[in-house]
N, C-alpha and C positions, 0 to 999 in steps of 0.2 A: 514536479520533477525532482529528483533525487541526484543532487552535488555528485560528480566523481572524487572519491577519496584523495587528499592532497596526501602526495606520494614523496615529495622531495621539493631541496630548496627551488629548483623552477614552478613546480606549481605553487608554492606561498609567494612568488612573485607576481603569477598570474592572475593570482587570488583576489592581492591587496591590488591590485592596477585596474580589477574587474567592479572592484568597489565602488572606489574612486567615480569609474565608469557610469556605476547606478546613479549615483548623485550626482553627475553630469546632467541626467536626464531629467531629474526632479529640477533640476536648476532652469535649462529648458523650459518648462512646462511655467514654471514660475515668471520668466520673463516674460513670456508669450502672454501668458495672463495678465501681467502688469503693464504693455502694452496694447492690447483689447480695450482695458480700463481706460488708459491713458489718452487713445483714439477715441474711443466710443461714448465715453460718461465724459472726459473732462475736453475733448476736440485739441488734445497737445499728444500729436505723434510723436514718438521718439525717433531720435536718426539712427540708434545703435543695437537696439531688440534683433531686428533682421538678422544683420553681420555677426553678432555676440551665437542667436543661435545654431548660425550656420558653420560658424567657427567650434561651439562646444559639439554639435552632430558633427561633423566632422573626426573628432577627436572622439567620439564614441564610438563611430562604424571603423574606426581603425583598430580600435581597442577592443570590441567585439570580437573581432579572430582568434586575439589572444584566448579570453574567455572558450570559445567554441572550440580550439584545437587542444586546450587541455582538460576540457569536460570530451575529447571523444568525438564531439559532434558533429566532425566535419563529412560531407558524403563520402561515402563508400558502395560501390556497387554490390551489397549482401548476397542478391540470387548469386553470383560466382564464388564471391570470398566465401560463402557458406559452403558451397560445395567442393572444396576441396582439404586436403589437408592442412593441420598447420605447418608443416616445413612451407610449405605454398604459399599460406598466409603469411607466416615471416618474410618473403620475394616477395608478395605485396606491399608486404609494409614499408622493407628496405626499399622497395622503390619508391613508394611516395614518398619517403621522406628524403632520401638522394632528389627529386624533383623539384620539392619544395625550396633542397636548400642552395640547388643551383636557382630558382627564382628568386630567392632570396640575394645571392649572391651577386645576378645578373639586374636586381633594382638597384641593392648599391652602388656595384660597377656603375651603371648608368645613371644613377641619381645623385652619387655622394656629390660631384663639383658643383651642381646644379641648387643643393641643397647648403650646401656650406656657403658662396655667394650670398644667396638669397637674407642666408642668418646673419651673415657678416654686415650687409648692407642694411641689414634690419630691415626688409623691402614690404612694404605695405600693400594693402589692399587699394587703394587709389580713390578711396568713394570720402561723402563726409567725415564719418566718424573716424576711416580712416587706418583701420586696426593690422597688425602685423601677421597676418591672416599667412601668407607666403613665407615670410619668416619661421614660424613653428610650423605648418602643416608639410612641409618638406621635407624635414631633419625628422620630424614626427613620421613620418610615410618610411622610412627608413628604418628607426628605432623599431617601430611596431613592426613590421616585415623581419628584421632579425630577430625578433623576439620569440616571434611564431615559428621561424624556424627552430631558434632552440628549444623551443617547446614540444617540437612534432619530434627531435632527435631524445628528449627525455623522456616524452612514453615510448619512443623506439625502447628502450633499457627498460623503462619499467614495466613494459607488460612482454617482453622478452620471454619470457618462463613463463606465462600463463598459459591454461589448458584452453583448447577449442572452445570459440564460445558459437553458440548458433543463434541468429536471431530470428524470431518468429513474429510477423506482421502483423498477425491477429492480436497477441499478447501484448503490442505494444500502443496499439488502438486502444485495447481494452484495458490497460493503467491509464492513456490519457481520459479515459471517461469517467472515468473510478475517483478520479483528484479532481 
């Protein structure tokens, strides 16, 4: 697969947060093995592999929207948007992205007290290890939700003036086979 070209300073935002992201994931993979190890060869589970990776997924599948709404890739129903024109397509687009950024708006609205509490009180997960799991993933569900909106209002702008694109289902089949 082929990066969409970073167009402005929100996509080198999205960029370097998408990085970050990757090695979240290597990180993951690393504990999970270092606990196998730890259970299985030396019979000493760890209390905090579980929670640690459920906490770093967590902070990945949020951060992954970012990634996918400034590569483009978020669904679109093509048999329609293909067939009409682009004045059409631009009503398309302004409307997802008016959608997006009233949910956007409407998770704040309803998350920001919820989430600021939580940070304030630095309010933990409640198990052994114990970790502030509620604390970040709340104010994090928010950050990442406004972020994707303003990501979905700057390719609104940047592909603004582009010509009709058509996408063809076959052609897209046949590069993934090709790579």
């Amino acid at each position: 697969m082929v990066e969409h070209e970073v167009e402005n300073w929100m996509d080198r935002i999205s960029i370097a947060i998408s990085r970050v992201s990757m090695f979240l994931v290597a990180i993951i993979v690393a504990i999970m093995l270092f606990e196998v190890v730890m259970r299985y060869v030396f019979e000493a589970p760890t209390l905090w592999v579980n929670e640690m990776s459920m906490w770093l997924a967590g902070c990945v599948y949020l951060l992954a929207g970012l990634y996918v709404m400034q590569q483009r890739g978020h669904i679109r129903i093509f048999i329609i948007y293909d067939m009409v024109p682009r004045g059409w397509q631009r009503v398309f687009d302004v409307t997802s992205v008016l959608l997006i950024c009233v949910f956007a708006g409407a998770v704040v609205w309803g998350g920001f007290n919820e989430a600021w509490v939580k940070m304030l009180r630095w309010e933990t997960f409640g198990t052994a290890w114990d970790p502030p799991i509620p604390a970040t993933m709340k104010p994090l569900i928010l950050i990442a939700v406004v972020l994707i909106a303003m990501q979905s209002v700057t390719n609104l702008i940047a592909d603004w003036n582009k010509k009709k694109e058509a996408h063809d289902l076959a052609e897209e089949v046949k590069e993934e086979h090709i790579d």
